[in-house]
N, C-alpha and C positions, 0 to 999 in steps of 0.2 A: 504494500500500500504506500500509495507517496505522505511522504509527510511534509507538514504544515510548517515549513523551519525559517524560509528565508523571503523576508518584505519583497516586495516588490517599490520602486522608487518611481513613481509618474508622477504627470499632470494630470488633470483629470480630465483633460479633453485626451490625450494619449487614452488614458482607459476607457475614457466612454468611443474614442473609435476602434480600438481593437474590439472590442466588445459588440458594435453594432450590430454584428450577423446574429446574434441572440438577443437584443433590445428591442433591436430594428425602429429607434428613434420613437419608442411609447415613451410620451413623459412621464409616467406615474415611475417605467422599470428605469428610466433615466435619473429621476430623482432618487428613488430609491438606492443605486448607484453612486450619485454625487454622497450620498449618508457614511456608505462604507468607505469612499475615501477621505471625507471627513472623520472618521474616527481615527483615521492615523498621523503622526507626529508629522510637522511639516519638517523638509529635510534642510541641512544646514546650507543648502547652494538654492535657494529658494530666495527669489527677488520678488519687490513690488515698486517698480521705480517711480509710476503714475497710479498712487493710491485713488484718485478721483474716478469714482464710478466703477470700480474695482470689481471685478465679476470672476472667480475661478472656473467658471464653465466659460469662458468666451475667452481665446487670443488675441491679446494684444502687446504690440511692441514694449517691452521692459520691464513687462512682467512676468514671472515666471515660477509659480508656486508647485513643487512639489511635494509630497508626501509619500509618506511610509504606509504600505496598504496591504494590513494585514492577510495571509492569505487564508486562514480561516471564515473570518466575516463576507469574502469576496467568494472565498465557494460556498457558502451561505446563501448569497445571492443568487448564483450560479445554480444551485439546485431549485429555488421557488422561481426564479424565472424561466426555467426548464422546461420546471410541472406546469406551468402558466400556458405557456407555450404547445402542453401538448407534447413534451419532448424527455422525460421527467432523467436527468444525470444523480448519479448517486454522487456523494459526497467524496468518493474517491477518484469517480470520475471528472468530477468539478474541480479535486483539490488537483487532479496530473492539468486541466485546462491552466490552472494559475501555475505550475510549473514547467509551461509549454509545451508538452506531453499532447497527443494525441489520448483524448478519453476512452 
């Protein structure tokens, strides 16, 4: 079984596009989404140079927040938007997706 050992470091637009082929841009699994990378530590190479209007889900020039994203809570996700889906991944098979593993 894969274990759950080592963060992943994005953006959370980087995770919400890898991820789209499983979202497929629903806001609710989108939001849902932006929660689990907000649970994790922002990382020490993490900018915000134009605080004004500041949005972690949107690119912009000089800004560049990323975070530490745990990979438990993220095949968490991984399995209820699955089941959502009609597709349902067990939690091993979700946790090899966050290890870039073929499930």
């Amino acid at each position: 079984m894969i274990q759950a050992e080592t963060a992943l470091v994005v953006t959370f637009v980087e995770l919400r596009d890898a991820l789209a082929p499983l979202h497929l841009g629903r806001k609710s699994w989108v939001d849902s989404l932006h929660d689990v990378w907000k649970q994790g530590a922002p990382s020490p190479d993490s900018r915000v140079l134009v605080p004004d209007g500041y949005d972690e889900r949107q690119t912009r020039p000089g800004n560049v927040e990323k975070r530490l994203v745990l990979p438990t809570p993220l095949a968490g996700w991984i399995v209820q938007v699955s089941a959502a889906r009609g597709m349902p991944y067990t939690l091993a098979q979700a946790l090899s997706v966050v290890a870039g593993q073929k499930p």
